[in-house]
C-alpha positions in Angstrom: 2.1 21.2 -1.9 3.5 18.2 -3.6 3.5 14.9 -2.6 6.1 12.0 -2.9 6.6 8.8 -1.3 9.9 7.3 -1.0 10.0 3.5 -0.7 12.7 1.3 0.0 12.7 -1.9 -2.3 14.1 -5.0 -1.3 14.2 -8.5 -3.3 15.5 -11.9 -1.9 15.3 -15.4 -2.5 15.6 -18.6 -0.5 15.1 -22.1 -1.4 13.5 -24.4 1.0 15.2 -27.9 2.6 12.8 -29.7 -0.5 14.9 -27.2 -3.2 12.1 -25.1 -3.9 12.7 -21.5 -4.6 10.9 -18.8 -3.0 11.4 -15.3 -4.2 10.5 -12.4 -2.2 9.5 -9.0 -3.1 9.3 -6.3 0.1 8.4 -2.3 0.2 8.8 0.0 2.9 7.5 3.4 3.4 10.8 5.6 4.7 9.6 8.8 4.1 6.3 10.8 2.9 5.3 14.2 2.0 1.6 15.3 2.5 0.1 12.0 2.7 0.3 9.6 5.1 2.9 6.3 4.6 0.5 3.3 5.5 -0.1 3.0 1.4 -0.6 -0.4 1.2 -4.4 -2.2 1.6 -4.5 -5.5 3.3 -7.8 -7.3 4.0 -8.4 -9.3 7.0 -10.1 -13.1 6.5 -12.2 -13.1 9.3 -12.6 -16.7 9.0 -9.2 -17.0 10.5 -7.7 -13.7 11.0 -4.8 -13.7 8.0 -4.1 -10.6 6.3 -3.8 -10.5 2.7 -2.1 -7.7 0.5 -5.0 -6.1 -1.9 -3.5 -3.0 -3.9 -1.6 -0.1 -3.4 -3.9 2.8 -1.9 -5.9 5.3 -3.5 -6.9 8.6 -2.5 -10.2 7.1 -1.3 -8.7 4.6 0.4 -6.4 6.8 2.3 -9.6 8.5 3.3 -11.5 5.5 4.4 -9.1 2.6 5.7 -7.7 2.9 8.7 -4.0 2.7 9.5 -3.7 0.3 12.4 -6.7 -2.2 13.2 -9.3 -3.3 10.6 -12.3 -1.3 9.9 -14.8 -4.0 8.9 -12.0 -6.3 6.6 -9.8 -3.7 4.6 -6.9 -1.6 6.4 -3.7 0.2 5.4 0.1 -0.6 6.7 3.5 0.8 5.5 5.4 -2.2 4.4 4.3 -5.4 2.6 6.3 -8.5 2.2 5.5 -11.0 -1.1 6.8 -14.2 -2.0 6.8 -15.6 -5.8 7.8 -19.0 -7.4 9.2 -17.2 -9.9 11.3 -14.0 -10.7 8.9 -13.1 -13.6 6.3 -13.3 -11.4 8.2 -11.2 -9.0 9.2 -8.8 -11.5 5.5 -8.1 -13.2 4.4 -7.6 -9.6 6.8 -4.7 -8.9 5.9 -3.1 -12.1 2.6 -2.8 -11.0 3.4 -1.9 -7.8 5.6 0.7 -8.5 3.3 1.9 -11.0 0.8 2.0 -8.5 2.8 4.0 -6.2 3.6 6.8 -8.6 -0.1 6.6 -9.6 -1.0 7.3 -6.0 1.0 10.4 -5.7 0.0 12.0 -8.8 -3.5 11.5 -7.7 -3.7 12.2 -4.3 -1.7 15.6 -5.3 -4.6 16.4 -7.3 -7.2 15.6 -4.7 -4.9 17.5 -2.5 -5.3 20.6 -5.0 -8.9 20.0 -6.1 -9.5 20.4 -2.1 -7.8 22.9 -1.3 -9.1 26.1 1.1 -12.4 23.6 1.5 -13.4 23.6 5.2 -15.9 21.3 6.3 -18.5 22.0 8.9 -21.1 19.6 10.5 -24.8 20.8 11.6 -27.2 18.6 14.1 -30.7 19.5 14.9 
């Protein structure tokens, strides 16, 4: 039962009417096997709704964070969009991202093993 995630990578740049540069860093989930494709964490200000990229998911947060509306501040999507004002910046970010990504697999295939064959029942009284 492996698991991969393939993400499409795209990097840009514009510069604004003032001639500042703005360098921009976007993944997109295209395609996953055995785990779902909303990978990214965002969390929601709820001063004034805005969404903020937090990380890359982890098994747990696969588990816990929804992958539409927010569940108290934190939820998952399958894209994020970044800007930069510089390409090191940009660059150390999608190190760690992609880092993150691979990290994510690895793991979740071995919380996919380590669970394997467990059913879970509930009891009430």
């Amino acid at each position: 039962m492996a698991v991969t995630i393939n993400v499409n990578i795209t990097k840009g740049h514009s510069i604004s009417v003032d001639g500042v540069a703005t360098y921009t860093l976007k993944y997109e989930v295209t395609s996953t096997t055995n785990i779902d494709d909303s990978i990214f964490i965002f969390e929601r200000d709820p001063s004034d709704s805005t969404d903020y990229f937090y990380t890359v998911s982890t098994p747990a947060h696969i588990e816990e964070y929804p992958s539409t509306e927010p569940l108290d501040t934190f939820f998952r999507l399958d894209s994020v969009e970044l800007e930069f004002t510089s390409t090191t910046d940009r660059e150390t970010a999608a190190t760690r991202i992609e880092l993150r990504i691979g990290e994510l697999a690895e793991d979740y295939q071995i919380w996919l093993t380590a669970n394997e064959g467990l059913e879970s029942e509930s009891y009430s009284s």
